[in-house]
C-alpha positions in Angstrom: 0.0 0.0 0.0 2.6 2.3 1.1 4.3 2.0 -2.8 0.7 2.8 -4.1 0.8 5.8 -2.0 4.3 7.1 -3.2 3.2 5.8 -6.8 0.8 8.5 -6.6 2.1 11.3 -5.2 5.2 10.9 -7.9 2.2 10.9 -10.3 0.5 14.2 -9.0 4.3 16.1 -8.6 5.1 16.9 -11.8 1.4 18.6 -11.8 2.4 20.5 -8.9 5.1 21.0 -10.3 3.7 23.2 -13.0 1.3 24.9 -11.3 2.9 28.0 -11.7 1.6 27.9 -15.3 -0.1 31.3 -16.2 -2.2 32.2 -19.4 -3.4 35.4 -19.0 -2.1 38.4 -21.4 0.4 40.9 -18.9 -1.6 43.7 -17.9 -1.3 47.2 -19.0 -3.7 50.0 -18.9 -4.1 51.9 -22.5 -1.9 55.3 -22.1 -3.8 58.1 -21.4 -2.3 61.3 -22.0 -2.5 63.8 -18.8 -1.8 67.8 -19.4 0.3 69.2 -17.0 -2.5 71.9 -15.8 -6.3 72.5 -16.8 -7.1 74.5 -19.5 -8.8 76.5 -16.9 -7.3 76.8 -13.3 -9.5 77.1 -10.5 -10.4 80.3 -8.8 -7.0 81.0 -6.6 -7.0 80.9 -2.3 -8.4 77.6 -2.0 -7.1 74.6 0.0 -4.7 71.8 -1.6 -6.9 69.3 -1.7 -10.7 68.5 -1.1 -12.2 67.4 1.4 -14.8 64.1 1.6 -17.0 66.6 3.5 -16.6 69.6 1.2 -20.3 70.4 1.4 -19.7 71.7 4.3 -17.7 74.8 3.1 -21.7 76.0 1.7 -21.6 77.1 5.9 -25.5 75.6 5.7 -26.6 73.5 9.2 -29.7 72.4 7.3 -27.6 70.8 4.5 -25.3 69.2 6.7 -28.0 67.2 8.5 -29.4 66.5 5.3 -26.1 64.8 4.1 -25.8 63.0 7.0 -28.8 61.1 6.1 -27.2 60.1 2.6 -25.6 57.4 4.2 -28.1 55.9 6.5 -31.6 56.3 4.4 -30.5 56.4 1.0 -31.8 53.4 -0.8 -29.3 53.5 -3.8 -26.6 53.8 -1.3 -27.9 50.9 0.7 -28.0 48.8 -2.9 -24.2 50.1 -4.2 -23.3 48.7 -0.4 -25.0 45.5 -1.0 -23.4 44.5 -4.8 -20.3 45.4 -2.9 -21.0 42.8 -0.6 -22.3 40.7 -2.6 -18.8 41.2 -5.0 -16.6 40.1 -2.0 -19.0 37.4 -1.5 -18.1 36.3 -4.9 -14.6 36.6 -4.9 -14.6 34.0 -1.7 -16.7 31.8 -3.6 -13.7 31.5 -6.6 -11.5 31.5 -4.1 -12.6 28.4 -2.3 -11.4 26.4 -5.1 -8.1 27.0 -4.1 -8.8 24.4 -1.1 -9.5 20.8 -1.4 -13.1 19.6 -1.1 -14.2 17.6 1.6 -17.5 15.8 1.4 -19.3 12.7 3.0 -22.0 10.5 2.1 -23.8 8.2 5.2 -26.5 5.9 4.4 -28.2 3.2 6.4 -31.3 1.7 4.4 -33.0 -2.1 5.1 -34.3 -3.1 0.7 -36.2 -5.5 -1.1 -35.4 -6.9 -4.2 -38.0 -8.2 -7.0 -38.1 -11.9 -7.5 -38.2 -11.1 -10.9 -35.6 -8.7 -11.1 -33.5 -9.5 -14.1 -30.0 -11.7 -14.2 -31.2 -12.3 -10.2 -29.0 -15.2 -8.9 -30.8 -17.5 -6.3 -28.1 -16.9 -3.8 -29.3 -13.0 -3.6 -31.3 -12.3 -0.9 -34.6 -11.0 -1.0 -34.1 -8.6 1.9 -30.9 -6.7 2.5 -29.0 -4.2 4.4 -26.8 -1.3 2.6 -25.3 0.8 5.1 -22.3 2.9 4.6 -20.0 5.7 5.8 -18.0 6.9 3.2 -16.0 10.7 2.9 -14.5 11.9 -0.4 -12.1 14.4 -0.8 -11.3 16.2 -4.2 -8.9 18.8 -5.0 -8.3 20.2 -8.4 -4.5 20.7 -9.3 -4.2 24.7 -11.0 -1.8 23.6 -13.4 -2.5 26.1 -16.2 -3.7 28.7 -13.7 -7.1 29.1 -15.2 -8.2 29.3 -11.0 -6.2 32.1 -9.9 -7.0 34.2 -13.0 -10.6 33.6 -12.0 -9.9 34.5 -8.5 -7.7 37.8 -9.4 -10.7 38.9 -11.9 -13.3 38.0 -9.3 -10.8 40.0 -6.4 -10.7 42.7 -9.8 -14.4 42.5 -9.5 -14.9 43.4 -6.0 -12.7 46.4 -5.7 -14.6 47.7 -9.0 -17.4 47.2 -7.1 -16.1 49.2 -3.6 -15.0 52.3 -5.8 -18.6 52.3 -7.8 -19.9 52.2 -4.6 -17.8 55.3 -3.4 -18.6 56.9 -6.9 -22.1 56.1 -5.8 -21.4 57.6 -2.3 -19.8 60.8 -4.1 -22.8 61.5 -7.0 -25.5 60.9 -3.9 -24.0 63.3 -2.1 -23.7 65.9 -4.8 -27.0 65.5 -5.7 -28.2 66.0 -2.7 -26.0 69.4 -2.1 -27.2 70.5 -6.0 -30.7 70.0 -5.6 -30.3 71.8 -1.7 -28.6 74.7 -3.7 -31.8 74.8 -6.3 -34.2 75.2 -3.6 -32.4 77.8 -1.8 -32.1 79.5 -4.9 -35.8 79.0 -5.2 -36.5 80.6 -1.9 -34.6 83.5 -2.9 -36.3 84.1 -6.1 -39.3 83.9 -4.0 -38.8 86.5 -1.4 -37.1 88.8 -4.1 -40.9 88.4 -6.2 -43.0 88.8 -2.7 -41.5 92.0 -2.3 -42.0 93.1 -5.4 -45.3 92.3 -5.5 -45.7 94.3 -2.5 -44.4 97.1 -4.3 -46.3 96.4 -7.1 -49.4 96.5 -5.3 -48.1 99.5 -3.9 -47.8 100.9 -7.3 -51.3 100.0 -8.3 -52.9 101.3 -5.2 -51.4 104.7 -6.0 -51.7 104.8 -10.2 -55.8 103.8 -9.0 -56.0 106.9 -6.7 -54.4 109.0 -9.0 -57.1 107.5 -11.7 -59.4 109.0 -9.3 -58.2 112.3 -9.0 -58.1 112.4 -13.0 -54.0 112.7 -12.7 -53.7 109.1 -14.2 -55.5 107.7 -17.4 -57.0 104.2 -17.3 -54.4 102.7 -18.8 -51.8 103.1 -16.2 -53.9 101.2 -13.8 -54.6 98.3 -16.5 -50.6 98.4 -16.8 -49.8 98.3 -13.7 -52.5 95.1 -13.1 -50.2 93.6 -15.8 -46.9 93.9 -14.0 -48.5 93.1 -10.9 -50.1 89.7 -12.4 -46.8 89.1 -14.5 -44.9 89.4 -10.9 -47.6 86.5 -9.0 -47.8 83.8 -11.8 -43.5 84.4 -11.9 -43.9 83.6 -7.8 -46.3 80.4 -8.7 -43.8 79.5 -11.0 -40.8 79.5 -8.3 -43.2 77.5 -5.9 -43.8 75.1 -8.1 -40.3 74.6 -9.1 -39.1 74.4 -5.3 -41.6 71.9 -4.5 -40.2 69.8 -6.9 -36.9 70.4 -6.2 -38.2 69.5 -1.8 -39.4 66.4 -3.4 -36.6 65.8 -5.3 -34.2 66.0 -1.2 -37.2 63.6 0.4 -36.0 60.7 -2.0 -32.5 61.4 -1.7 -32.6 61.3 2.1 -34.9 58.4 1.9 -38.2 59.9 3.1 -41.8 60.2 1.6 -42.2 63.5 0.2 -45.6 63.5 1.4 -43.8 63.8 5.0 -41.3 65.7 4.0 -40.7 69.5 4.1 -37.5 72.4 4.3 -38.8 75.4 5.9 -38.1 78.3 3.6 -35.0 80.5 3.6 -33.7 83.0 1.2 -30.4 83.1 2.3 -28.4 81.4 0.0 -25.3 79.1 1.2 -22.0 80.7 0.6 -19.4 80.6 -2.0 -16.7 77.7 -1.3 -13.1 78.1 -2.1 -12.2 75.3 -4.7 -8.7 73.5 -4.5 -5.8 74.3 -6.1 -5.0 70.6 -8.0 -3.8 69.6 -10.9 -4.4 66.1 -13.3 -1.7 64.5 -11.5 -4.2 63.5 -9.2 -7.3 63.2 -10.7 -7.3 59.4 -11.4 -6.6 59.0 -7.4 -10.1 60.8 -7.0 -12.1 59.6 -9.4 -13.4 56.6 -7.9 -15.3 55.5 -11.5 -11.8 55.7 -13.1 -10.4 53.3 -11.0 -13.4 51.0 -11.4 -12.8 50.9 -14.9 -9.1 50.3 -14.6 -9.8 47.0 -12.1 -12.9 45.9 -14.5 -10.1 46.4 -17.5 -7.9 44.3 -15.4 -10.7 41.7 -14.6 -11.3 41.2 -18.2 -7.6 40.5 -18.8 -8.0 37.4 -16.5 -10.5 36.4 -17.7 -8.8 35.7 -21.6 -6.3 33.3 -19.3 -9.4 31.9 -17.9 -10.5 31.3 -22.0 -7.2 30.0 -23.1 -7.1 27.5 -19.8 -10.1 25.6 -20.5 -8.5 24.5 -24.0 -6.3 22.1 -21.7 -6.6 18.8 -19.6 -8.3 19.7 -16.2 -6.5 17.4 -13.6 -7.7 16.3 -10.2 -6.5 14.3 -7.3 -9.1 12.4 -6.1 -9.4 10.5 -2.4 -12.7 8.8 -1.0 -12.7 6.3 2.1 -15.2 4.3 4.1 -17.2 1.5 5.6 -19.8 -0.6 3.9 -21.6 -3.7 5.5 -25.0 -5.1 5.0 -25.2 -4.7 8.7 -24.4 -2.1 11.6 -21.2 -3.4 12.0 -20.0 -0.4 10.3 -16.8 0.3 12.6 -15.3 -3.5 11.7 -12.0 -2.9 9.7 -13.1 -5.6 7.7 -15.6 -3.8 6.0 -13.4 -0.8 5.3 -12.9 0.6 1.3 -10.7 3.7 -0.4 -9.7 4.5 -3.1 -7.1 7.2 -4.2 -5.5 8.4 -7.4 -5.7 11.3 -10.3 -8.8 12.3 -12.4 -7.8 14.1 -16.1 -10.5 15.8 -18.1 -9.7 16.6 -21.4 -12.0 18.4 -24.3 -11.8 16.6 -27.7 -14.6 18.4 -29.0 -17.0 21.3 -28.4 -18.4 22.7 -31.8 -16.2 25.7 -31.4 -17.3 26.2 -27.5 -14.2 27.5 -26.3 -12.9 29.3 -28.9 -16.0 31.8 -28.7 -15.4 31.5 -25.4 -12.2 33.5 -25.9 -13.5 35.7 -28.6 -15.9 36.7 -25.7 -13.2 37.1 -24.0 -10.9 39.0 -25.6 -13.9 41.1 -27.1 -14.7 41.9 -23.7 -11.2 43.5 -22.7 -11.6 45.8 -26.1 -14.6 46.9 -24.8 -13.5 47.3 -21.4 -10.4 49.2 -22.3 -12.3 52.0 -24.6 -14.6 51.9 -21.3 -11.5 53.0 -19.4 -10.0 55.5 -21.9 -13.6 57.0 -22.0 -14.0 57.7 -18.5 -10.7 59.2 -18.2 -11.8 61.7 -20.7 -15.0 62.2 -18.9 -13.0 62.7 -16.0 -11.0 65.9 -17.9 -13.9 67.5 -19.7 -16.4 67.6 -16.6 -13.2 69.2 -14.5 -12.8 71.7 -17.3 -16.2 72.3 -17.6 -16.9 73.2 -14.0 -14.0 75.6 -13.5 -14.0 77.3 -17.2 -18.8 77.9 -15.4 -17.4 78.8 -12.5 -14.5 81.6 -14.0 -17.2 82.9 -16.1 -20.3 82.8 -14.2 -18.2 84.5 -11.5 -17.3 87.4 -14.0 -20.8 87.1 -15.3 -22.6 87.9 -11.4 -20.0 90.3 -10.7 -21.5 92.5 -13.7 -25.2 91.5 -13.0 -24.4 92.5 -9.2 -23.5 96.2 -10.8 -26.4 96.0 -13.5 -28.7 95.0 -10.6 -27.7 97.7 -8.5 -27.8 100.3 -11.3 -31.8 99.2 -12.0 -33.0 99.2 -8.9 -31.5 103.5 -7.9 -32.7 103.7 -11.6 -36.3 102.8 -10.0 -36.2 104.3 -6.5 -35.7 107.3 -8.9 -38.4 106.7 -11.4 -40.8 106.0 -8.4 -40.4 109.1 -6.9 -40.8 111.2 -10.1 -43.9 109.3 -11.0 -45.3 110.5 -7.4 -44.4 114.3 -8.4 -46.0 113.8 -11.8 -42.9 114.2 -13.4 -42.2 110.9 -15.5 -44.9 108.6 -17.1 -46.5 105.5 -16.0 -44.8 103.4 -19.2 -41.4 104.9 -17.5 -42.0 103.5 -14.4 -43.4 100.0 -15.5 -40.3 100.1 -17.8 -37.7 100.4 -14.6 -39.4 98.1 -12.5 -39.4 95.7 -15.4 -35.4 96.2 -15.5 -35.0 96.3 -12.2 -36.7 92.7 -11.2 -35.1 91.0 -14.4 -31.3 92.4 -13.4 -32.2 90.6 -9.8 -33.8 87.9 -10.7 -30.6 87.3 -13.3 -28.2 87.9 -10.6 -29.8 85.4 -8.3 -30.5 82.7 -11.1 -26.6 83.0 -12.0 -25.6 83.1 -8.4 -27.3 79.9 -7.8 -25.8 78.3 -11.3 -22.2 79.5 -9.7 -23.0 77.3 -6.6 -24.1 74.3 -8.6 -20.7 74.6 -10.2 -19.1 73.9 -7.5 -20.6 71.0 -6.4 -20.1 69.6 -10.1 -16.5 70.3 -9.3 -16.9 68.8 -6.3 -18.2 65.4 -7.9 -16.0 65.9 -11.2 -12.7 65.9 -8.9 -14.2 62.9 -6.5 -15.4 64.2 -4.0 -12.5 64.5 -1.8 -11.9 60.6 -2.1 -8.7 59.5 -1.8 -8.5 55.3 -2.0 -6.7 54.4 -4.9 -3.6 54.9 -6.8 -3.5 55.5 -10.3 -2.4 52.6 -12.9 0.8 51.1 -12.8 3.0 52.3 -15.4 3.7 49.8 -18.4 7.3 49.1 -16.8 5.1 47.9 -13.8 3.4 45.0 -12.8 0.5 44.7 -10.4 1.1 42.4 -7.4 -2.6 41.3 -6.4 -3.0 38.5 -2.9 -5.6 36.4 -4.1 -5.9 35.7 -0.7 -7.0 37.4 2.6 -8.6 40.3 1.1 -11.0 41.7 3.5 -12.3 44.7 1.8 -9.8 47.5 2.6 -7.7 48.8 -0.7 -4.4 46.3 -0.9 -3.4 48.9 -4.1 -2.7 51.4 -2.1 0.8 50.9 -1.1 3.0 53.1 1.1 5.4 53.7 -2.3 2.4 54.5 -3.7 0.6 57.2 -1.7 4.4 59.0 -1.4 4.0 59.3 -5.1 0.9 61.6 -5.2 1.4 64.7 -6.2 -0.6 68.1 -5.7 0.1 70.9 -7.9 -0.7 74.8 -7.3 -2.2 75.7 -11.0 -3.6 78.9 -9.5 -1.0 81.1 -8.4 
């Protein structure tokens, strides 16, 4: 027994042996080319580097509690958490095959046979026991490594999935902060159109006494119900467009908007100061580019995985046990094994595999572009968000003087029209001006706040977990093992590589 033993073990070396076989292209992430500064530089004064709570440079309480909520009521956040989990969850279920496995099969039964069962001897008994306790072990030798490269995709896999999920995190929580910024600059609009319909009712009350008094024809009071009309459906307009946008924060914060309300306040949150960073760092926060980069990377396994199942599959097979027509299960007597290798081999498949690698390698193409695509998306929604925010920011500054200018233009054309000395028309036409330059100013105000949450989001949100690609001279090092969640990319060497540029000096 004991040369049977050896016998096998010689047989199942050499497959050890080669088990450091590997089919899978080397990685390398398509080159992207990164500027050395935006096109645009952000405004200048600002910090190095975001923060993951930048939201609260907006100095607004209300949206700070609302944010905190993101995280414990949001049901998209809840379901990005659970296909993270359930990613991990994956990746231990390829990973089990790294381990032999152990089964057992216990039966204890008490039969009758047919009299007339076919090629029945007459020495076979008509009743019978068929007890057994048997255990089989199985282990599958990785020879051509078409197990590990499933395991690295799948580990690939489930760090895609934790940095959709902080990309997930990241868009929820600028959402929430651009749809906050909407309605606040729906309340202002709002309180800037109830005071002038004050003073348009004010206007009305005194173009109708001085209809009275024959000063005023009729027309200046049918004018002046014109402006005043124009000025409430404008206000119904803003309500109805800030209940939406309340609506809009109930689902984000997971609560029925029926139940839901934001008392009203027209003071808008305050202008943040952006940070000064350059593309160097962009891939490190943009969580969706590194999902694409470890998806790209899955994919590359999974062409090894392709090519692999074109070989002999081999296994090392062990099963042991007792088996007696009685209970006398624990008699050595009655004992059985068996032990040696298992080879699979496909002959023929109708082409099976080999679409099974034009799948494959299909799948990388598409995957790559994916990656090059995002990278781009990454650059353009940077540049867009500082080249608004540069130009809205000159664009308010000259409203802010324009608005001014109307509104002395009709303190001054209000007072004339009480001394008789301008026109109706003249004064409809400067109160006309005068609401238009503020409510411009206050629509492009609240535009320049949106950009900078969409800078916010475009630069990631202040996240920080993973390193860019490796370089094409480098070579990822991935444990397939032990992974418990937490970033393994992120290497000391690594993080002392990151750079932060001032572009804004």
């Amino acid at each position: 027994m004991r040369r049977r033993v050896l016998a096998a073990l010689a047989l199942g070396a050499p497959l050890l042996a080669l088990g450091g076989c590997d089919f899978a292209p080397g990685f390398q992430a398509p080159a992207v080319t990164t500027p050395a500064q935006y096109k645009t530089a952000p405004p200048p004064g600002g910090p190095s580097s975001l923060s993951e709570s930048w939201w609260r440079e907006l100095h607004s309480p209300a949206l700070d509690r609302l944010e905190t909520r993101i995280e414990t009521d949001n049901p998209d956040y809840a379901a990005a958490l659970a296909r993270y989990e359930r990613a991990k969850a994956i990746l231990d279920l390829n990973a089990s095959a790294f381990y032999p496995q152990v089964g057992s099969d216990q039966e204890l039964s008490f039969n009758k046979q047919s009299q007339h069962r076919p090629l029945r001897s007459a020495n076979q008994p008509t009743y019978y026991g068929a007890n057994q306790l048997l255990g089989q072990v199985s282990w599958e030798a990785d020879i051509w490594g078409r197990v590990r490269d499933q395991v690295k995709a799948a580990q690939a896999g489930a760090q895609a999935n934790q940095d959709l999920f902080a990309a997930t995190r990241i868009s929820l929580h600028a959402g929430l902060a651009r749809t906050y910024i909407a309605l606040r600059g729906a309340d202002a609009q709002f309180a800037l159109l109830t005071r002038t319909i004050k003073i348009y009712q004010d206007a009305l009350h005194l173009t109708q006494e001085r209809l009275k008094e024959n000063i005023a024809p009729p027309i200046d009071v049918e004018r002046a119900k014109v402006q005043l009309a124009s000025a409430q459906a404008a206000a119904s307009d803003i309500a109805q467009g800030r209940a939406v946008a309340e609506n809009a924060i109930a689902a984000l914060v997971g609560q029925t908007a029926s139940l839901f309300t934001i008392p009203p306040e027209s003071k808008q949150p305050a202008f943040p100061r952006p940070p000064r960073v350059a593309p160097a760092v962009l891939l490190l926060r943009r969580p969706d580019v590194a999902a694409s980069e470890r998806l790209l990377f899955a994919a590359n396994q999974e062409i090894g995985v392709a090519k692999a199942d074109f070989l002999p599959r081999f296994f090392i097979l062990l099963s042991g046990g007792t088996q007696s027509t009685n209970l006398d299960l624990l008699n050595f007597h009655n004992s059985l094994w068996s032990y040696g290798p298992n080879v699979t081999a496909p002959i023929f498949d109708g082409g099976q595999r080999q679409a099974n690698l034009d799948i494959a390698r299909d799948n990388f193409k598409a995957a790559a572009a994916a990656y090059k695509g995002s990278v781009f998306a990454a650059y353009r929604e940077v540049e867009d968000a500082t080249a608004s925010i540069r130009l809205l920011g000159a664009e308010l500054k000259s409203l802010t003087t324009a608005s001014q200018a109307a509104q002395r233009a009709l303190d001054m054309s209000m007072s004339l029209y009480k001394d008789g000395a301008v026109s109706s028309l003249d004064l409809i036409t400067a109160q006309t001006a005068a609401l238009q330059a503020q409510q411009t100013q206050l629509a492009v105000q609240t535009r320049l706040l949106e950009q900078y949450a969409d800078l916010a989001l475009a630069l990631g949100g202040g996240w920080s977990g993973q390193p860019p690609p490796p370089e094409p001279s480098e070579q990822r090092n991935i444990a397939v093992l032990g992974w418990q969640g937490s970033d393994p990319r992120q290497t000391p060497e690594q993080a002392s590589t990151e750079q932060i540029f001032e572009v804004a000096k």
